[in-house]
N, C-alpha and C positions, 0 to 999 in steps of 0.2 A: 476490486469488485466486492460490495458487501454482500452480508450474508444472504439476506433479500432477496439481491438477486441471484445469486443459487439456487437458490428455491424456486425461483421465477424459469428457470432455465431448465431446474429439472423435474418439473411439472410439464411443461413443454414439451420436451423428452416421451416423458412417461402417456402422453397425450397420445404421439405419433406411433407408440409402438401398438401392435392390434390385438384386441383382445379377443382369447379363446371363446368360441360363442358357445354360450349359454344352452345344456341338454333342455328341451322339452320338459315342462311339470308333465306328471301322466293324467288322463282324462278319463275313467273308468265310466260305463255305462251296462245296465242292470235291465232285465226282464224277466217276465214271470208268464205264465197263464192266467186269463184270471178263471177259472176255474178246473175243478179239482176234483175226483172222485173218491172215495171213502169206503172202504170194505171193515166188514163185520170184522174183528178179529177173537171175538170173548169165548174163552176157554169154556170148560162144564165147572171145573173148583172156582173161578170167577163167577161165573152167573147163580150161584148155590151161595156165595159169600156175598155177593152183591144183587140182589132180585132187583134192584130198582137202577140199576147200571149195565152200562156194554164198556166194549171198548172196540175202535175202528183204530184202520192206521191211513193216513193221508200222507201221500209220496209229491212234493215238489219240486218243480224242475226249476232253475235260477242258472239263467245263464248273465254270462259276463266276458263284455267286449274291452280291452282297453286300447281306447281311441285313438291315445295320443301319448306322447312317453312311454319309456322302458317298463318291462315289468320286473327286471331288479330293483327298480324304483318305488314299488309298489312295497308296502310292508304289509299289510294284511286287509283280507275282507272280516266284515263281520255282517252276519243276516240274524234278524229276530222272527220270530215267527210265535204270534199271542193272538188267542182268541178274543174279538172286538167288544162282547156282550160277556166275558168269562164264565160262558159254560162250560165251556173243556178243559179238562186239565191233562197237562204231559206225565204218561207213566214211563215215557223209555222214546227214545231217539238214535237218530242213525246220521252222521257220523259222530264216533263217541270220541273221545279225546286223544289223540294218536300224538306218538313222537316213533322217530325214525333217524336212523343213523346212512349217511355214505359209504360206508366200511362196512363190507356184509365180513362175518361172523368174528369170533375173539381179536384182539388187537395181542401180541406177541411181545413180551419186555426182555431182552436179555443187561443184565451186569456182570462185569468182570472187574476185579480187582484182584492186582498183583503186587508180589513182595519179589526181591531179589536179594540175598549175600553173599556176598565174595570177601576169601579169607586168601593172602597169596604171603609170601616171604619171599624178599629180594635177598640176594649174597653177592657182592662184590670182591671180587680179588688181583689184585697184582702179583704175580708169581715170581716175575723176573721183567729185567728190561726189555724183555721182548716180547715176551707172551702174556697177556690178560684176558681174564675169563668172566662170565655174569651167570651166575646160576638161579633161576627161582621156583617157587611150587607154589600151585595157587590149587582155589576150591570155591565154586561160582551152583549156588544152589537157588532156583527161582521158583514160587508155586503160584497156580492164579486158581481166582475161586470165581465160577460162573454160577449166577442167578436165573433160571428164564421163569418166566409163569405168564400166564395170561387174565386178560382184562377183558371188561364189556367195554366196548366203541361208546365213544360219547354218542347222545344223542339230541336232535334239535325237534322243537315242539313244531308241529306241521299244523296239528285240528286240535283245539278246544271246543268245548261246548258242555251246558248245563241248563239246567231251568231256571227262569226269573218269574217275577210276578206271582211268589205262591204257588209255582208249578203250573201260572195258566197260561206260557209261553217258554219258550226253548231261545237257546242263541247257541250262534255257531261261528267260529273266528278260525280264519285260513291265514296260513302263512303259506308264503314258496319256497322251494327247494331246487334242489337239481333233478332230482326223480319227479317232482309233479310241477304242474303250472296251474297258476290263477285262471286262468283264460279259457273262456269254453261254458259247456252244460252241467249241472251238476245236482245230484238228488240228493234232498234230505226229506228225510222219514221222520213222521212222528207222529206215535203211540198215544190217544188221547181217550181218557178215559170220561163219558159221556152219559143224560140220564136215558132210560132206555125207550123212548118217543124221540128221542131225538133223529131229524132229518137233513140237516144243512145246518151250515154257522158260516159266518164272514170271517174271515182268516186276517190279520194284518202282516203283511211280509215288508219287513225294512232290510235296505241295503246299504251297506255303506263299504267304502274305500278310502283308506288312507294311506298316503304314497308321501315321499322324498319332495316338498317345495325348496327346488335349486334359488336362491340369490343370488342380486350381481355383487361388485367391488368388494368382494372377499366375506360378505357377509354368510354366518352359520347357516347353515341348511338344518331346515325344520319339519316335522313332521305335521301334517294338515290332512285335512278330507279332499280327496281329488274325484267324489262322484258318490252320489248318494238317491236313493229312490224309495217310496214308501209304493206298496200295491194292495190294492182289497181285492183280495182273493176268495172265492164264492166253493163251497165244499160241502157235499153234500153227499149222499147215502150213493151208492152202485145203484143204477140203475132204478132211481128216482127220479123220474122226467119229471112230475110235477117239481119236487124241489128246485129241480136245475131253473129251471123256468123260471120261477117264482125270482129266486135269486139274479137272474139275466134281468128281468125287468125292475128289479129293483135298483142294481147298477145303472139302467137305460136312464132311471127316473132320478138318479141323485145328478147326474151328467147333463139332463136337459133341465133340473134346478140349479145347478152351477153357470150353464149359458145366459140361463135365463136372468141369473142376477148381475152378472156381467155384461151383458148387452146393456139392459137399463143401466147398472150401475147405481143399484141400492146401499145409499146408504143413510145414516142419522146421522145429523146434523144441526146442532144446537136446540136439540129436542124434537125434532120430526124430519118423517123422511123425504128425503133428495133423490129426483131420478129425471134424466131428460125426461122431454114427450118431441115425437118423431125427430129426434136428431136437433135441434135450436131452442125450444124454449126449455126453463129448468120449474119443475112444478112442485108445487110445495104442500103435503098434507100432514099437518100437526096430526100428532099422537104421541103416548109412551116411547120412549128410546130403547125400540128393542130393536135389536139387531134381527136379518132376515136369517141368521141359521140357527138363532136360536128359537126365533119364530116356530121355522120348520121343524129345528128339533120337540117346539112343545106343541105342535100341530100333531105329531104324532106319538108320542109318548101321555097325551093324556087327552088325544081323540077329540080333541074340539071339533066343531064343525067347522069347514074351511070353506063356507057360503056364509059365515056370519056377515053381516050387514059392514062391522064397521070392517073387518079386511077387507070387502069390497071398495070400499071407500078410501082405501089408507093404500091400496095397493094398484101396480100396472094390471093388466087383465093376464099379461103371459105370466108373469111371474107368479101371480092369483094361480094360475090354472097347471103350471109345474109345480106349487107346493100342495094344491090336490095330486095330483098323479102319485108324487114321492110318499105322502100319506097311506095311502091304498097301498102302495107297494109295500114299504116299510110293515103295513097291520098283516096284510099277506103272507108276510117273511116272518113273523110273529108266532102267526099261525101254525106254521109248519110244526112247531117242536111242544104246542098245545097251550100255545102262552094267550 
């Protein structure tokens, strides 16, 4: 039989026996509020060193379900949390950088080391034909030397966290352990220091997870993202109903300008824009290549009117009439902090 087929034979083999099935990748999934309330927190030595400043703390809740896979599988979350317009910056956060040990208190070392000698003299004799004797004297001295002292318990890093962005956002990176789990609600706090009209800001909260992707046919197991979400999160002063408001409708008006361009289906295309009309025919109105959210983004950042003649012309009537809405909300939200 050639070598061939051997290999042909024990492929074959290797074919019929079953293979161990493959654990679950994990599935992590993320939520927020989207909105947030804000309490004063500025000292008297703060408001005397700073007359044109406060500072507030804004507490969020972030929970996290994991869907699918182990959570030994899981190596760590990380959350950002950066103000969208940077007017806030982070003075101080909660949870701060934690490492933690299994072994509650000192870890205990003993050493010994031992010497032994022995000194002895054998004496043999024959006395006579009949009688013999063995006489010896020995001397067996040993001393041992014990060490103990104790140690700090290693320890494993559980919570990182620091400011990014020039201080105008915070991150926070979770690992698991035996004493705590990934999984569940969880608060972070953070201290922003803010000018003193200020009433509300939009928050950006990102989550991410990244967990254990298992391979088949012996391939390395690698580290990936196994679930990830961004939230705009709406924060504003205690007991500020106007701001709250402001900010609710201004979420309401980016969400029905997102439908809106999704239903039509805006886009440029070889220099003017592309959009059905009632579901069959495709209509065609030359103009500039500008994309619709950058549209909307300069509809409200430098106040055009959004009844000018040629958007009327260059656009669907809903889309027209959800990048008014988003307008007005967005100049509203402006407002608030005396912009």
């Amino acid at each position: 039989m050639t070598h061939v087929h051997y290999r042909w034979i024990a492929g074959m083999l290797l074919a019929l026996v079953p293979l161990a099935p493959i654990a679950a990748n994990p599935y992590v999934q993320f939520d927020v509020a989207d909105s947030v309330s804000a309490r004063e927190v500025s000292t008297a030595e703060f408001t005397a060193a700073n007359p044109g400043e406060k500072l507030v703390e804004v507490a969020f809740q972030i929970s996290s379900l994991i869907r699918q896979g182990r959570e030994t599988d899981v190596n760590h979350f990380l959350y950002r949390v950066e103000s969208t317009q940077h007017r806030a910056h982070v003075v101080d956060y909660l949870p701060r950088t934690q490492v933690a040990s299994p072994i509650v208190g000192p870890v205990a070392v003993e050493r010994k080391n031992g010497r032994g000698t022995t000194l002895g003299v054998s004496i043999n004799g024959k006395y006579d034909s009949r009688v013999s004797g063995n006489a010896s004297a020995g001397k067996n001295k040993t001393s041992e030397l014990r060490v103990r002292y104790e140690m700090l318990p290693p320890k494993e890093l559980l919570a990182a966290s620091g400011t990014i962005n020039r201080a105008c956002g915070v991150y926070f990176k979770l690992r698991p352990s035996k004493q705590t789990s990934l999984e569940g609600a969880r608060e972070f706090v953070c201290v922003l220091r803010v000018p003193s009209n200020w009433r509300a800001d939009v928050m950006t909260v990102h989550c991410e997870a990244v967990g254990l992707r298992r391979h088949s046919f012996g391939a390395a197991d690698t580290l990936a993202i196994c679930g990830s979400a961004d939230f705009q999160v709406a924060a504003h002063l205690q007991g500020d109903e106007e701001a709250k408001k402001a900010l609710a409708e201004l979420f309401a008006a980016e969400a029905a300008h997102r439908y809106a361009a999704g239903r039509h289906r805006v886009q440029v295309k070889d220099g003017h824009y592309v959009f059905p009309m009632s579901g069959r025919a495709t209509i065609k109105k030359y103009s500039d290549p500008v994309l619709p959210s950058s549209l909307a983004r300069y509809l409200t950042e430098r106040r055009v009117p959004v009844d000018a003649k040629d958007l009327k012309t260059r656009l669907p009537a809903t889309y027209h009439k959800s990048i008014g809405r988003l307008t007005a909300a967005r100049q509203a939200a402006h407002r608030l902090n005396g912009s």
